[in-house]
N, C-alpha and C positions, 0 to 999 in steps of 0.2 A: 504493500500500500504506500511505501514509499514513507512509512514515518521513521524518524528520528528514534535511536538506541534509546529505552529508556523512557519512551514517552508512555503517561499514564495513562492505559486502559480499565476503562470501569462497565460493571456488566450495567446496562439500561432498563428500560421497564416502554413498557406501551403507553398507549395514550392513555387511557384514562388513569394510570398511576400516574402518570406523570401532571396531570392535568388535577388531579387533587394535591398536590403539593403548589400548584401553582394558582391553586383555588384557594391555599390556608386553611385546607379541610382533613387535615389528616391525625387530628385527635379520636379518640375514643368518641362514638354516637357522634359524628362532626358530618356534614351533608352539603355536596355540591351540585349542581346542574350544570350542563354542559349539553347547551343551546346552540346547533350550527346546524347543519343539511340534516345530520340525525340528530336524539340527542339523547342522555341517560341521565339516572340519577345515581348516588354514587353515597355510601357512604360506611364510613372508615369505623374499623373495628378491631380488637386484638382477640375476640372470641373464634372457636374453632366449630364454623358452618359449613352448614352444606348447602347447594343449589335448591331454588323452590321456586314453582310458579312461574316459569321465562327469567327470573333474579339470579346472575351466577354469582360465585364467592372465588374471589382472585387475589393473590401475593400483590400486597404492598410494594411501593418503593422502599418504604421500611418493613427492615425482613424481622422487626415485632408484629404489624400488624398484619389486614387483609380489610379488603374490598368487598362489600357486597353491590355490586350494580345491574339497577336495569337496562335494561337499551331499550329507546324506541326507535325504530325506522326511519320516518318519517316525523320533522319538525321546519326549520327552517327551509325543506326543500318544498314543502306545502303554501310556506308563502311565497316561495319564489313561483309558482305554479300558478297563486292569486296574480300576481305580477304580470306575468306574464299574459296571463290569459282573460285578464279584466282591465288591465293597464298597460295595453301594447300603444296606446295612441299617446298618451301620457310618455313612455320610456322613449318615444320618436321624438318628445318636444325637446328642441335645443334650449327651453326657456325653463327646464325640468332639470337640475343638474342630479338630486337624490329622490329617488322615485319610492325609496321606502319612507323618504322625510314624513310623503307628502300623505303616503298611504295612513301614516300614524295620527294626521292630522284629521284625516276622513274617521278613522274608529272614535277619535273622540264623539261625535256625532252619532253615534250608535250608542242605545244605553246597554246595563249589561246585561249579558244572557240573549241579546240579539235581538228582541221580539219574540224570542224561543224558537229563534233557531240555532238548530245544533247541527257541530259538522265532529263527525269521528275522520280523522286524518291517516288511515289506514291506507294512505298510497300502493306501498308495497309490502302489507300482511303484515304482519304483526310479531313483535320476540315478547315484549313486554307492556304491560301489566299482563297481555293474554298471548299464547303461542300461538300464531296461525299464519299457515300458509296462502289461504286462501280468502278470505276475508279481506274488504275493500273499503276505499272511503267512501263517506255518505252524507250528503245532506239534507237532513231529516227535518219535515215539518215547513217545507217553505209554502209561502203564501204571498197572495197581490200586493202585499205590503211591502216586503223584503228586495231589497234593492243589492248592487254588489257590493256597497258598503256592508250590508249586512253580514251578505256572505263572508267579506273579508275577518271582519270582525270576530266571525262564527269559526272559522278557522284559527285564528289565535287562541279562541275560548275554548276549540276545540282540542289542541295540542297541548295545553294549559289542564284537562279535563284529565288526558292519558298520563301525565306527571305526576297528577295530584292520584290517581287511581294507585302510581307505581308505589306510592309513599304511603299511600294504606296500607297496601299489599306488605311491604316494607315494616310496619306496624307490625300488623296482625301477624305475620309469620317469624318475626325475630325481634320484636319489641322495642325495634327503634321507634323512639319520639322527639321525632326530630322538631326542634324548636325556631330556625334560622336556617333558610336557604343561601345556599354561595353561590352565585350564577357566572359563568366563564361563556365564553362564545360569542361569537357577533350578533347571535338573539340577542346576546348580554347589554347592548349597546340600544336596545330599541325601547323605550322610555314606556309606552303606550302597554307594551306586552311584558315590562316586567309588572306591572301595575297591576295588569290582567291577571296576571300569575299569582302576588301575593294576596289577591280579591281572592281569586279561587282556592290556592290553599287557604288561604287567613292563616299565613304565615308570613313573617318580615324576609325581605327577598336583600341582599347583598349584592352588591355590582364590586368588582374588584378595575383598577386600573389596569390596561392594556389587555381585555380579556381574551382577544383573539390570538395574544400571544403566552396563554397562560402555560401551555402543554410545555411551548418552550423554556420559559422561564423553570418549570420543573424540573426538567430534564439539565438545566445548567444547576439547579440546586442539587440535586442527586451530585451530580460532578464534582463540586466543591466540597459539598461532604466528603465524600472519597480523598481529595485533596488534603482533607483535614482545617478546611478553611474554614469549616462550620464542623462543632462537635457530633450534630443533632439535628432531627427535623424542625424540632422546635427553632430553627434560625428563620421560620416562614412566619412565626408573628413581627418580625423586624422589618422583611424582606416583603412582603404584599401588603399593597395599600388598597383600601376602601377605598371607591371610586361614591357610587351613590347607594341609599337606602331608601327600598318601601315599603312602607306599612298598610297591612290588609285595612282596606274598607269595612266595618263590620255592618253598613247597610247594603250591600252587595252580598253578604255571606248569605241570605235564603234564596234568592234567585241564584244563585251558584250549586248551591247542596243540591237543589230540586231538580238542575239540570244536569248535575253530574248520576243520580240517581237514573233520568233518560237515557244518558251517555250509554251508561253500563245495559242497563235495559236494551236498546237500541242493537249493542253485541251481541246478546244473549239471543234477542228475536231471530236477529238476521245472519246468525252463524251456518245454519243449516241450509238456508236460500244459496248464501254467498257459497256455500261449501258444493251445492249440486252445480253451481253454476261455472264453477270454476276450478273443480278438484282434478280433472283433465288438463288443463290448461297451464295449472299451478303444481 
């Protein structure tokens, strides 16, 4: 490879270790979200689990602890899909320079829950909160009234819906209660949809600075400890800064529960449809 006698190699980790170190989530019961084309939820534990639900359990960067994380599919490439497919005359104007700017501007204008409608974001089937191959997105319940503001809207509330499902699931099968989300990714960056998210959990959402570059930053903090230049993971409350903080809505929180309750329902129905209709195919 052509390195230098002596230069220090250190064994690495994947993205999502490395992306909870660069989250400052890698204490005991500590929870991040990592918001881009897919995304998971991720959270740091020194107990010895096993896989449950589409949820696996994976080696830390810290070889004390381990990971338990979902993955979902399908996030940020669902709005890029809105974008594209609602907003193609919008992305042509030379007078448009950021077309998600403008998008976030429009959800404000949509209150929450959509007018009730719901979109499950199941582009390409599903790992987590539900395993499936075959099962698809859907938007459920539209009406004369629902405009593509809506839709867009509904698609945020919708990815926002499978997050907050992952983090019960999360609950219920291993007793995390997680208290404070850490959000990484260039979702990270979109003001409108962290707001949406900590509505729907009604949990306070965290933004870190440079979140697009978190994975990286982790990956250089793994190094340094190796180096010795940092004793300890504990060098990532010095070394990540808080960018911004939101706090769940608690008048938002009943039209949220009622539609997450659809959400899941909505799977349940149409698992066997989506299943006949596409078990060939998928």
């Amino acid at each position: 490879m052509g390195l230098l006698e002596e230069t220090p190699v250190f064994g690495g980790c994947d993205d999502v270790q490395s992306a909870a170190v660069g989250a400052n989530a890698v204490r005991e019961g500590e929870a991040h979200i990592y918001l881009g084309t897919s995304a998971w939820v991720c959270v740091s534990t020194a107990k010895n689990l096993k896989h449950k639900n589409g949820a696996a359990v994976i080696q830390s960067a810290d070889p004390n602890m381990a990971h338990v994380v979902g993955i979902t599919e399908a996030a940020g490439s669902c709005i890029q899909w809105i974008a594209d497919q609602f907003y193609s005359h919008e992305q042509n104007d030379p007078n448009i320079s950021n077309i998600f700017e403008l998008m976030d501007e429009d959800v404000k204008n949509i209150p929450p829950g959509s007018d009730y409608l719901v979109c499950t974001p199941w582009m390409l089937g599903e790992r987590c909160p539900v395993s499936t191959t075959t099962t698809r997105a859907t938007l459920f319940n539209i009406s004369l009234e629902h405009t593509r503001e809506h839709m867009m809207r509904a698609v945020y509330e919708g990815v926002s819906y499978n997050l907050c499902w992952i983090i019960e699931n999360l609950k219920r099968d291993y007793g995390f209660d997680v208290s404070t989300l850490k959000l990484i990714g260039g979702g990270s960056l979109d003001d409108q949809w962290m707001q949406i998210l900590s509505d729907v959990t009604q949990k306070p959402v965290i933004t870190v600075s440079q979140p697009q570059m978190a994975g990286a930053v982790g990956g250089a903090i793994c190094a340094a400890i190796g180096l010795g230049i940092y004793e300890d993971f504990s060098c990532v409350n010095d070394l990540i800064k808080i960018d911004k903080r939101f706090e769940p809505n608690p008048n938002h929180a009943e039209i949220y529960r009622t539609l997450l309750s659809s959400y899941k329902s909505i799977y349940y129905s149409l698992k066997k449809p989506y299943a006949n209709l596409n078990s060939a195919r998928f």
